[in-house]
C-alpha positions in Angstrom: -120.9 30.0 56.7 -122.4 33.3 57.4 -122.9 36.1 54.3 -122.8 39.0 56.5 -119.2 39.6 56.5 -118.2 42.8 55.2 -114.8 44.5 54.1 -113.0 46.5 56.6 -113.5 49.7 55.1 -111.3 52.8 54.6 -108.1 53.3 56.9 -108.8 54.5 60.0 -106.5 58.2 58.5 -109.2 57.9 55.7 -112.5 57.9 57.7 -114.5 61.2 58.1 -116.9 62.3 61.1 -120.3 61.3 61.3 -123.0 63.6 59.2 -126.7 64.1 60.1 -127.8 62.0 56.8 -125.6 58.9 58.3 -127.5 59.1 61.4 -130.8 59.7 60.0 -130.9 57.5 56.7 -129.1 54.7 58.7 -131.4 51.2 58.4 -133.3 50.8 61.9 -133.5 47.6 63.2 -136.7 46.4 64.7 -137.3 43.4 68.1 -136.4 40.3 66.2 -139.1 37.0 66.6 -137.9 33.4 66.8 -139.8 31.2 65.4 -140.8 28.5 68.1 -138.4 26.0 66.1 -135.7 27.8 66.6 -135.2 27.8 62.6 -136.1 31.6 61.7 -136.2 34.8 62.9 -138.5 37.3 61.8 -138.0 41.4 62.3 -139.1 44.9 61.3 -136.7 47.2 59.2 -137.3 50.7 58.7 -135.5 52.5 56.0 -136.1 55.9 56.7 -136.2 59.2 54.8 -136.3 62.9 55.5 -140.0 62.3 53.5 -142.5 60.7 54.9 -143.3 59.4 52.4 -140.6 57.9 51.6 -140.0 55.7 54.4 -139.8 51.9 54.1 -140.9 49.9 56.5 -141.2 45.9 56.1 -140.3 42.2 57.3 -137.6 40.2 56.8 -136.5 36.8 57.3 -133.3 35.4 58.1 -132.4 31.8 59.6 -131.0 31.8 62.7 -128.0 29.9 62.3 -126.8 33.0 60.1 -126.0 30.7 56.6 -127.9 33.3 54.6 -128.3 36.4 54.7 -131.9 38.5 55.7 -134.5 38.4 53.1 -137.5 41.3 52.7 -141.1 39.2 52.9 -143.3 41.9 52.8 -143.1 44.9 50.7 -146.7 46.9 51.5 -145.9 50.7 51.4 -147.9 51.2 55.2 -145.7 49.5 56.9 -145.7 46.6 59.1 -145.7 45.9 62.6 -145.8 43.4 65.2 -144.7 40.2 64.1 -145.5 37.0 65.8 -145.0 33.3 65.2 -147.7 30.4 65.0 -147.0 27.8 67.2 -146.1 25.5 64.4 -143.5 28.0 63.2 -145.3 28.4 59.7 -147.3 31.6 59.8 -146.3 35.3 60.6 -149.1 37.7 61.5 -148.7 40.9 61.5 -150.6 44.5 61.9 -150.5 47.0 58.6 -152.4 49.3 56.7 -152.6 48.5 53.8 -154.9 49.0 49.8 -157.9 50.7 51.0 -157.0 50.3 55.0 -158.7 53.1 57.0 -156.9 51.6 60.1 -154.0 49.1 60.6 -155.4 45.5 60.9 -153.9 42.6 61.5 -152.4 40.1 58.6 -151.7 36.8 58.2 -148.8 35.4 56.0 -147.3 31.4 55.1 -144.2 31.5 55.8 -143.4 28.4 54.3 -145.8 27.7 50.9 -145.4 31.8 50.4 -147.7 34.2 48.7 -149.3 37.2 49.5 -150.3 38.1 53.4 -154.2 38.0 53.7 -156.4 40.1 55.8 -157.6 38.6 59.1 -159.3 41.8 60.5 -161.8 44.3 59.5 -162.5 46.6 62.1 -163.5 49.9 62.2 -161.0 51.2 65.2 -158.6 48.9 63.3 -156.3 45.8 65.0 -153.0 45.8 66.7 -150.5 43.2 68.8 -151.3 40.0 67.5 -151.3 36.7 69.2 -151.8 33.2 67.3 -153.8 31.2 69.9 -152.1 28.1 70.8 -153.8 25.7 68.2 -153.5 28.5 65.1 -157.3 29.0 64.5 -157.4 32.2 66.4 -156.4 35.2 66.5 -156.1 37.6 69.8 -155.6 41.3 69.4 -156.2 45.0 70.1 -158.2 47.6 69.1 -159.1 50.8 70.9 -163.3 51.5 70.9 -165.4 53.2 72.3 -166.4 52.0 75.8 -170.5 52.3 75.2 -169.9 50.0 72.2 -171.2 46.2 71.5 -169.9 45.6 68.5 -168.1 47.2 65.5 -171.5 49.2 64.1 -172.0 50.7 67.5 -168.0 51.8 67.0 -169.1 53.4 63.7 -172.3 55.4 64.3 -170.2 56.6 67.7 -167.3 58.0 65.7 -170.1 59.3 63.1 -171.8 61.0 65.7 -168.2 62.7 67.0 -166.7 63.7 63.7 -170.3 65.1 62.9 -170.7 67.5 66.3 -171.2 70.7 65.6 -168.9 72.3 68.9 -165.6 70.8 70.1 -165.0 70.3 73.4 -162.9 67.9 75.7 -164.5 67.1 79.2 -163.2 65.2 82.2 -164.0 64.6 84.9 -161.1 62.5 86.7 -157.1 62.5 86.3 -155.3 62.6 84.2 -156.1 64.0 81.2 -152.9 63.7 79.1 -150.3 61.5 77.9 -147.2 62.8 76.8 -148.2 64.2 73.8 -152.0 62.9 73.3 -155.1 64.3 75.3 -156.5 61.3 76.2 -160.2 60.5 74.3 -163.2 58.8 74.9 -161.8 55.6 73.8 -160.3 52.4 76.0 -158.0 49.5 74.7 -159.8 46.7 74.5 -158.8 43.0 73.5 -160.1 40.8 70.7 -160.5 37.2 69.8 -161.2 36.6 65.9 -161.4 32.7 64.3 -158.8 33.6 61.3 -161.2 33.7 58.0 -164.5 34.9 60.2 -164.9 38.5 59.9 -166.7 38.6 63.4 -164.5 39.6 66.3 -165.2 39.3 69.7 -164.7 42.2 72.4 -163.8 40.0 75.7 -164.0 42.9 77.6 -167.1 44.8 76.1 -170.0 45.7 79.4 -167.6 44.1 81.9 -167.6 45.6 85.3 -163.5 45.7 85.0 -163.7 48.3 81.9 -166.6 50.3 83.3 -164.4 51.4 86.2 -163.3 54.7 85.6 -159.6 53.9 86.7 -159.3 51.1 83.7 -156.3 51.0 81.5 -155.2 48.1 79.7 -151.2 47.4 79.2 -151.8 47.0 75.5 -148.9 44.8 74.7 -149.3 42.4 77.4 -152.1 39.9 76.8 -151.6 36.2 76.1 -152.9 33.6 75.1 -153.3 30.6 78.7 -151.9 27.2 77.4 -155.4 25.4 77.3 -156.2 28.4 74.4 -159.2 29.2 77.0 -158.3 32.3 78.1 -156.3 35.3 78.1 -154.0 36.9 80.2 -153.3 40.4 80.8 -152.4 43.3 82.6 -154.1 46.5 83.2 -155.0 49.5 86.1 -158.1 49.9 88.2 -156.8 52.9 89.6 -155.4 55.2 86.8 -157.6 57.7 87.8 -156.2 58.3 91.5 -153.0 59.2 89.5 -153.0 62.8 91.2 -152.7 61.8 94.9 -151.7 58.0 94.5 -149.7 55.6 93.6 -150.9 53.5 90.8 -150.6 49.7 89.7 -151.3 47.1 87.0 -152.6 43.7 87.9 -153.0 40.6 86.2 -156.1 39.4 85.1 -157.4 36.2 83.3 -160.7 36.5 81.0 -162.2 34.1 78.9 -161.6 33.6 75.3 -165.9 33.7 75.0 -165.4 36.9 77.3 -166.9 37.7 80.2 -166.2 39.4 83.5 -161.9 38.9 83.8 -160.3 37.3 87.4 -158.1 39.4 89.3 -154.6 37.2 89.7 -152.6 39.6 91.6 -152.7 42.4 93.6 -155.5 43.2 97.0 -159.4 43.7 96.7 -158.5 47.0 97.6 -157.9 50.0 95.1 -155.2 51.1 97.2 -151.6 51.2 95.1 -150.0 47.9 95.2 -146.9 46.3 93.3 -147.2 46.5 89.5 -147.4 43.8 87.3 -146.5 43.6 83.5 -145.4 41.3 80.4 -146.5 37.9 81.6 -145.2 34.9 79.6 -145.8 31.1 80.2 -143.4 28.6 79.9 -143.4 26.2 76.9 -145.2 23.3 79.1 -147.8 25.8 80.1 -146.7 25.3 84.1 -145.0 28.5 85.0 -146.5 31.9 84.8 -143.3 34.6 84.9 -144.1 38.5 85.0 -142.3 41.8 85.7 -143.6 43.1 89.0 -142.1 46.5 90.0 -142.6 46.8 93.8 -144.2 49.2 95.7 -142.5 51.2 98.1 -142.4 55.0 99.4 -139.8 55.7 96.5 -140.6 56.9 93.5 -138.1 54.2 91.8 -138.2 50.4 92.3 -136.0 48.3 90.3 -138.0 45.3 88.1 -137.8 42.2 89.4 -139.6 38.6 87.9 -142.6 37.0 89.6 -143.0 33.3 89.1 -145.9 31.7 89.9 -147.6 27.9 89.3 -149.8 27.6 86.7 -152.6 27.5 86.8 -153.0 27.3 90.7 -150.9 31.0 90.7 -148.6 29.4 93.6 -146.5 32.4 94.1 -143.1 30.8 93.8 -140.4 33.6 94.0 -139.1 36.5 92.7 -136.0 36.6 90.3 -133.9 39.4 90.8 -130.3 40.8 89.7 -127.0 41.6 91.9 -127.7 44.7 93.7 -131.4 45.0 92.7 -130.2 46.6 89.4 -133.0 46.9 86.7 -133.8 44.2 84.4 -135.2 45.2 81.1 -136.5 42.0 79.8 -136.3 38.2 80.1 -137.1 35.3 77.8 -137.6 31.6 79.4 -135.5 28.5 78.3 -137.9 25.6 76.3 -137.2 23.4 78.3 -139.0 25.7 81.5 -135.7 25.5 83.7 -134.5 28.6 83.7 -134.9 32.4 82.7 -132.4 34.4 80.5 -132.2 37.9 81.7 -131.3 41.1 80.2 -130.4 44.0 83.3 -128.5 46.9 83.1 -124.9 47.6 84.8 -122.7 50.3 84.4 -123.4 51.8 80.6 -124.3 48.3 79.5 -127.2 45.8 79.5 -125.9 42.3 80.1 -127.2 38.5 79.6 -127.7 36.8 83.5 -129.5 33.6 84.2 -131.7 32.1 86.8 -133.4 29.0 87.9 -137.3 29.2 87.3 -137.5 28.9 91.3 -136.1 32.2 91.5 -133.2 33.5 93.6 -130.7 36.0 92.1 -129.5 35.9 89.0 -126.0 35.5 88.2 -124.0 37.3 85.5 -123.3 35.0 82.0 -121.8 37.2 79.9 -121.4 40.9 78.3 -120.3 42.3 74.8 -117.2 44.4 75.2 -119.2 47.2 74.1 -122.6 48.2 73.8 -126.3 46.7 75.2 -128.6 43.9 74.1 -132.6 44.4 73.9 -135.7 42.5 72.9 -134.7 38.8 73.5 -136.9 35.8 72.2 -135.8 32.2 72.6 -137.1 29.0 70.4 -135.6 25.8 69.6 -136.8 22.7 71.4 -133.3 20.2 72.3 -130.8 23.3 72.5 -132.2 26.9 72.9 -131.6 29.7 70.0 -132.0 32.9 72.1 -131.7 35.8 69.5 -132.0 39.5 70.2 -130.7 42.7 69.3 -127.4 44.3 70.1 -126.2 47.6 69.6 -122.9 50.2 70.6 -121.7 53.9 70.9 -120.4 52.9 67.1 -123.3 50.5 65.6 -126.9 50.8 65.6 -129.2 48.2 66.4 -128.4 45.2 64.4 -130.3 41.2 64.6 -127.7 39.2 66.9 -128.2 35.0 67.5 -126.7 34.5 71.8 -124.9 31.6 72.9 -127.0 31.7 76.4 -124.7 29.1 77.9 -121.2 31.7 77.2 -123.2 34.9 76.3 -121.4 34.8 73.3 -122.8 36.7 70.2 -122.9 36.6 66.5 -124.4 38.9 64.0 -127.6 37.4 61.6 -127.7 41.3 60.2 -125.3 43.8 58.9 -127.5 46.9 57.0 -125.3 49.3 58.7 -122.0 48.1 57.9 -121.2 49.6 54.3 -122.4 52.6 55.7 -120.3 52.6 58.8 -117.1 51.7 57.5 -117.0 55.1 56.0 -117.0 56.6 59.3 -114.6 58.0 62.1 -116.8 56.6 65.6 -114.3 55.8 68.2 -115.5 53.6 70.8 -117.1 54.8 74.5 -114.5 54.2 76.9 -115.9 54.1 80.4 -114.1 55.4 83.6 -115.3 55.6 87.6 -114.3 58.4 90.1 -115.8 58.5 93.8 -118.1 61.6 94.8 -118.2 63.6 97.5 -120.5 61.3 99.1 -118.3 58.3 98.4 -120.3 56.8 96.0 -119.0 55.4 92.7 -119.7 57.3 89.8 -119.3 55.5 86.2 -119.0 57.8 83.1 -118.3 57.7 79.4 -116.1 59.6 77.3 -115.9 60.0 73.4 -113.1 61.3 71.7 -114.1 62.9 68.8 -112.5 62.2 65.2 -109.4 62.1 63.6 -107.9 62.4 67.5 -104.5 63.8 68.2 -103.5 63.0 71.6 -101.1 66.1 71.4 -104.0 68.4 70.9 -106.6 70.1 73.1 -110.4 69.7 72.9 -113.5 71.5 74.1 -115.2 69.4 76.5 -119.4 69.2 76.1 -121.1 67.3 78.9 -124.0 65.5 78.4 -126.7 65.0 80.7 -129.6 62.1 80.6 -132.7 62.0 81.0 -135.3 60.6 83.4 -134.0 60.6 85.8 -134.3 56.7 86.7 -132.2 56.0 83.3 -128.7 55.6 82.5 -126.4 56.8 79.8 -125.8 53.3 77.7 -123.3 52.2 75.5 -125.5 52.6 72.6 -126.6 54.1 69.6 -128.8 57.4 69.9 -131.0 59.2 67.5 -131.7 62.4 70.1 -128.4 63.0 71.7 -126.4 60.6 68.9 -122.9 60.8 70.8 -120.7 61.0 67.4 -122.8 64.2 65.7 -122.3 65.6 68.9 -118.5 65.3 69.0 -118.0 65.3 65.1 -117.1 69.0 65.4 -114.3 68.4 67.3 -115.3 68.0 71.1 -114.5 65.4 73.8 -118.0 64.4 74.9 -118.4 63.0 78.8 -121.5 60.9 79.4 -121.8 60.5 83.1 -124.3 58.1 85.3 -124.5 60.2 88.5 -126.9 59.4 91.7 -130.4 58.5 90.4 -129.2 56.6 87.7 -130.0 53.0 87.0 -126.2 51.9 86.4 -125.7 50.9 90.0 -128.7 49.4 91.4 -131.5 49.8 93.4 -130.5 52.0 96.5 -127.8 54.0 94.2 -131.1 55.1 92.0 -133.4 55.7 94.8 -130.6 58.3 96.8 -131.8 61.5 94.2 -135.2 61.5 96.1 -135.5 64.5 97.9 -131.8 65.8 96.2 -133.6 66.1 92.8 -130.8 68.5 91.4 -128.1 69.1 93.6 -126.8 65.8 94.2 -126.6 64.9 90.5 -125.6 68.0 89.4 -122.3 67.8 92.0 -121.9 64.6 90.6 -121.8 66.3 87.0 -119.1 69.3 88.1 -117.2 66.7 89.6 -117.1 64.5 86.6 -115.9 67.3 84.3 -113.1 68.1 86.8 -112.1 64.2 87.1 -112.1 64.2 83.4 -110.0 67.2 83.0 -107.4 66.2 85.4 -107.3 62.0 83.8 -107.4 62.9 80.2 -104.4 66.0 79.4 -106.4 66.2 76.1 -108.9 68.4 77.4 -108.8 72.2 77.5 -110.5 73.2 81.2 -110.8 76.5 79.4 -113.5 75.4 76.9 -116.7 73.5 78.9 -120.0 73.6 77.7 -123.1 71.2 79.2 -125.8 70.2 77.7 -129.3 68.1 78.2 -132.9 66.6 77.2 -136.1 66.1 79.3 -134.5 65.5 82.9 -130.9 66.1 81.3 -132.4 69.5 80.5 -133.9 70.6 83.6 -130.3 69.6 85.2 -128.8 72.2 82.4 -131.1 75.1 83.8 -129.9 74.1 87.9 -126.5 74.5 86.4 -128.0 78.0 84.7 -128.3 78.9 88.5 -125.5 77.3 90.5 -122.0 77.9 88.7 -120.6 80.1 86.3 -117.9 77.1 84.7 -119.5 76.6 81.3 -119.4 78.9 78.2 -122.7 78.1 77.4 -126.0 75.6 77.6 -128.3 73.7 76.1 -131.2 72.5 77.2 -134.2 70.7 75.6 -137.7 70.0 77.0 -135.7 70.6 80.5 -138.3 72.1 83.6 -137.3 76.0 84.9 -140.0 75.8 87.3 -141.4 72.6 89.1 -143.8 74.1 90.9 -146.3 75.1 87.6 -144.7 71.3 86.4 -146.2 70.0 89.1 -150.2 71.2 87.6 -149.5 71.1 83.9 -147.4 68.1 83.0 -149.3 64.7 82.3 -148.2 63.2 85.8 -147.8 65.1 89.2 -147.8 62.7 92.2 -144.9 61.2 91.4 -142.8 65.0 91.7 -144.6 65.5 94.6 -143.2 62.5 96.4 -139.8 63.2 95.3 -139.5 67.1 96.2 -140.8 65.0 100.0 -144.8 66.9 100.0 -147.3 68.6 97.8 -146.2 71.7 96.8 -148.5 74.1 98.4 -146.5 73.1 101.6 -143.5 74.9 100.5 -141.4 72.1 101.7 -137.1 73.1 101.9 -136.7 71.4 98.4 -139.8 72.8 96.5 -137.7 76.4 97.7 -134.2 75.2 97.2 -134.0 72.8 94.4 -136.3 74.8 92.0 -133.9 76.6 89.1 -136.2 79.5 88.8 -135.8 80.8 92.3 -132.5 81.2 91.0 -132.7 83.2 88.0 -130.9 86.1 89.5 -127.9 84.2 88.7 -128.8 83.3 85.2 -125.9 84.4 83.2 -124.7 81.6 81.0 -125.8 81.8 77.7 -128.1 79.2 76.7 -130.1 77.8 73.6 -133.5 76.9 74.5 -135.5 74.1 72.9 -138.8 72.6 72.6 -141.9 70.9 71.2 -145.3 72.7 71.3 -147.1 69.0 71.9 -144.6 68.0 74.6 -147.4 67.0 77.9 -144.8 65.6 79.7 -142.5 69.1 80.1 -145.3 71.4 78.9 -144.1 74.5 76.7 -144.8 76.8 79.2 -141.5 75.9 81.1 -139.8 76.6 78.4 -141.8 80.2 78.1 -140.6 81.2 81.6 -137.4 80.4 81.1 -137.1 82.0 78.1 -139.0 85.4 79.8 -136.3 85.1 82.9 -133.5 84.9 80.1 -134.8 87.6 78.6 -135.7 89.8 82.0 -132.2 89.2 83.0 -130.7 90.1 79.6 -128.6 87.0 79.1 -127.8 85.5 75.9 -129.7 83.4 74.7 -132.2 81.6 71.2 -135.4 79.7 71.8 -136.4 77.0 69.2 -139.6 76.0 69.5 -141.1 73.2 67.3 -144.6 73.2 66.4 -145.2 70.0 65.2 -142.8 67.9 68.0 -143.4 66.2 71.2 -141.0 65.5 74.2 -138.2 64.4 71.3 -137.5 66.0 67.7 -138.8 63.0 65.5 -139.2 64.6 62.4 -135.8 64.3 60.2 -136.2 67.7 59.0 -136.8 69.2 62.1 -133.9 66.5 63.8 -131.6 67.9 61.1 -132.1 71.5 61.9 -132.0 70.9 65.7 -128.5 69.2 65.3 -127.2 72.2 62.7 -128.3 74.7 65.6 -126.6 72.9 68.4 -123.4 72.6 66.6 -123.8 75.8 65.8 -124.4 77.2 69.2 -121.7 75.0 70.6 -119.0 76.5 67.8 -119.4 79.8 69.0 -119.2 79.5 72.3 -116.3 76.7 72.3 -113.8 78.6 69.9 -110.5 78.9 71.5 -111.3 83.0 70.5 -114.4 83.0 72.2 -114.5 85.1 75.5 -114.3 82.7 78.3 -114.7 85.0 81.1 -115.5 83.4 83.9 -117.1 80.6 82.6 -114.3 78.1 83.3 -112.7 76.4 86.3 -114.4 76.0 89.6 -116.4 78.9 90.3 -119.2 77.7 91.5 -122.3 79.9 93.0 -123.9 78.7 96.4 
């Protein structure tokens, strides 16, 4: 029987709103690892703290047929990460920094006769994503070096030499030069092969004409191991560095275990941009080679689909893809090599479809009746045990064990439960409405708590970010939809053009509409809301957003008087000084349809601060100082044309953040000044003047 059970908890009348601590000291669940007999699954857990230093962050155990509950196996106060399986389904290994650690390296542990995890690695640039090699002896893994270097002593004078120059400068000499929140160094990911108890490691890329090219990336969590154990698979970029006026692609390449010069396997000789190719897994009889491929079209946004090729002949045999080209987000292959479980996203959830190894489209198995599954892993040998983790609007990320015949699930872990059944979370309900381009729109709505049907509540929409993403039925740290509505607001969610929820072609219609399109969709939302749900006050509307979900907030700063007020985090005023200081560029410049020196008509009209004239809502302003992706000076020029045009308005900037707020001090203070903002502006008192109903600027 399984131990996870818990009590129902407190009345519904007797549950309070959500607080910053639950969110924040809530357990977080890490991808879950089957072991290849299908007998245990292994996972990361972090229990987190506003101290850094007092964060916990381990392994546990737990079998997967969910007759006990999950046990901690490693207590080391770095942390671990990584987990993977031997093939026999004995050992775990495992990357940590542990005792006198300079970097993380990897670690091996014995499951089954116990005892203390013992170092396999001992590199300078330290060790991550391990990969037992088929027979156990090996290990493969990487570790990021410099690209002159032969071995680890040539890795150590180099860094000596660095730390010990007497000026500091960065130089380049190709694009790009940043990433997200990193300048990028003089180092390159490389991948190792280490016998497990030799302290000698082999680069398999070191003096290879592949890394020497100046476009070389490697996709560091994609190599494997071939079935033979003579090689390794994996995918990487020739052409990063065309990034600026090009498209760019990873292929996949085969190098030998001994190492050596690696084999193309996909793509043209060519460096022009080709489909993209990532996370390539064999199946169990070592016949079939599956990868995502991501083709490559004119759009910006192609959904996923699976490649399946012969092994080792690369016979290209098909693609798997899912109704409507909608976007898959991972996939794990049946033992038996038949078939392919699929996780893809529709409408605010990511659902469990299947497919015959030929390929073909996938067809639908099943769905929770709320929320989204993530990181599957199948093992077992006779019947499959397919195990992942699930997650809704009310529970965070927990271990779940998948019938993948019904798409039926059960939980292996509970750590949020005690803590949950303290709280008021009502479920996302979901709800469509046709735009005025007679597409179907799907949305979200959360009520807030202790809900009165009889009473009215402020509404506070919620834009996403990407804008090739989709509002989920899920738990969220940034934007967590509960804190959000805990003060008393009916939050709307919605998934308007560009988002992932519908498919291929319903994502790829924002190109060239990069604001006004979705933001219609948005207006429109909060009308079909008001007029379905006679819960909401019209009078009280606020809007609010993150990254893309920001930039949308500071088009609505321009285009329509309706809400009382704003927020918007990490969100672009101006894309055309964006478009030459973010990390990435080419890809704006396909979607506003030309470079922006042309001066194209959407560079002119879909750019929010050509419109600061309007600006008149008051809006609070966030952002980090190390954000790359939506670089602080956006949020400087907005914050100067706020201030030029007198309208009310607070800028936040954090010094020590990136694109999100991942600090829980910092997360805490950013979530007391939201609710904050959002109380002022949304109390029935408050002034609405004529920030309400439909008066919309042109």
């Amino acid at each position: 029987m399984c131990l996870l059970l818990v009590s129902a908890g407190p009345l519904a009348a007797e549950r309070r709103p959500i607080t910053h601590e639950d969110l924040w000291l809530m357990p977080r669940v890490g991808a879950p690892v089957v072991s290849p007999d299908g007998v245990r699954v292994v996972f990361p857990l972090i229990e987190p703290s506003y101290s850094k230093d007092e964060v916990v962050s381990d392994l546990w155990l737990v079998p997967s047929d969910g007759r006990e509950s999950p046990r901690r196996i490693t207590s080391g106060k770095g942390g671990e990460a990584d987990p993977v399986w031997s093939n026999d389904s004995r050992q775990v290994a495992f990357a940590a920094k542990r005792g006198d650690d300079k970097q993380s390296q990897i670690y091996v542990m014995d499951i089954v006769r116990g005892g203390e995890a013992q170092r396999a690695t001992a590199l300078s640039t330290g060790a991550a994503k391990p990969r037992f090699s088929p027979d156990g002896l090996h290990l493969l893994f990487v570790s990021s070096v410099y690209p002159s270097s032969r071995n680890d002593a040539d890795n150590e004078r180099l860094a000596k030499e660095e730390e010990e120059r007497k000026f500091k400068a960065r130089s380049y000499t190709s694009y790009p030069i940043r990433d997200w929140d990193k300048w990028i160094d003089g180092k390159q990911a490389h991948l190792f092969v280490q016998r497990i108890g030799e302290p000698a490691a082999r680069d398999l890329l070191a003096g290879s004409q592949l890394a020497s090219l100046p476009g070389f990336a490697l996709v560091e969590d994609s190599a494997r191991w071939s079935p033979d154990g003579q090689a390794i698979i994996f995918a990487a970029s020739r052409n990063r560095n065309r990034a600026a006026w090009s498209f760019t692609h990873d292929d996949l390449w085969k190098v030998s275990a001994q190492g050596g010069e690696p084999q193309r396997l996909t793509g043209v000789e060519q460096l022009d941009a080709a489909d993209s190719w990532s996370s390539p897994r064999f199946s169990r009889d070592g016949r079939t080679l599956f990868a995502i491929v991501e083709p490559r079209t004119s759009n910006v946004y192609n959904a996923r689909r699976i490649g399946v090729f012969d092994w080792p002949a690369m016979r290209d045999r098909g693609r798997i893809s899912l109704p409507d080209a909608r976007e898959i987000t991972d996939f794990a292959i049946m033992p038996d090599g038949a078939s392919v479980r699929v996780f893809g996203e529709d409408a605010g959830q990511v659902k469990l479809f299947r497919s015959a190894a030929s390929g073909g489209s996938a067809e639908l198995v099943g769905a929770p009746e709320h929320g989204i599954y993530a990181n599957p892993s199948i093992g077992g040998s006779q019947s499959a045990v397919l195990v992942a983790t699930w997650q809704s609007a009310t529970d965070p990320p927990e271990v779940v064990s998948i019938d993948a015949g019904s798409g039926v699930f059960r939980r292996l872990s509970n750590f949020a439960g005690t803590r949950l059944a303290s709280l008021d979370l009502a479920q996302a309900e979901s709800f469509w409405f046709a735009n005025s381009r007679d597409q179907r729109i799907h949305n979200l709505l959360v009520r807030p708590p202790g809900f009165d049907p009889a009473k009215k509540y402020p509404l506070l929409v919620l834009m996403h970010g990407g804008p090739y993403s989709q509002w989920h039925d899920e738990w969220v740290l940034r934007w967590n939809y509960h804190l959000l509505s805990a003060s008393g607001y009916v939050l709307l969610l919605t998934n308007y053009v560009g988002s992932t929820s519908q498919g291929e072609t319903f994502a790829q219609a924002i190109q060239r509409d990069p604001l006004k399109g979705p933001a219609d969709d948005v207006n429109q939302a909060a009308d079909e809301a008001i007029r379905r749900y006679p819960f909401i006050d019209a009078s009280r509307q606020c809007a609010a957003g993150a990254s893309y979900g920001g930039h949308l907030a500071n088009w609505l700063q321009g285009t329509t008087t309706r809400y009382r007020c704003l927020i918007s985090h990490a969100g672009l005023v101006n894309l055309e000084s964006q478009w030459g200081t973010s990390d990435t560029s080419f890809e704006r410049e396909i979607s506003m349809g030309g470079p922006v020196w042309e001066q194209g008509a959407v560079w002119r009209e879909q750019n929010p601060i050509r419109l600061a004239a309007h600006f008149r809502t008051p809006v609070l302003v966030t952002f980090g100082e190390k954000d790359f992706r939506v670089p602080l000076n956006n949020g400087l020029e907005y914050w100067a044309a706020l201030q030029r045009q007198r309208v009310e308005s607070k800028l936040i900037v954090f010094p020590d953040e990136n694109h999100w707020v991942l600090s829980g001090e910092n997360s805490r203070y950013f979530y007391k000044e939201v609710r904050d903002w959002l109380q002022h502006y949304l109390e029935p008192a408050a002034a609405a003047g004529s920030r309400q109903g439909d008066a919309h600027r042109p």
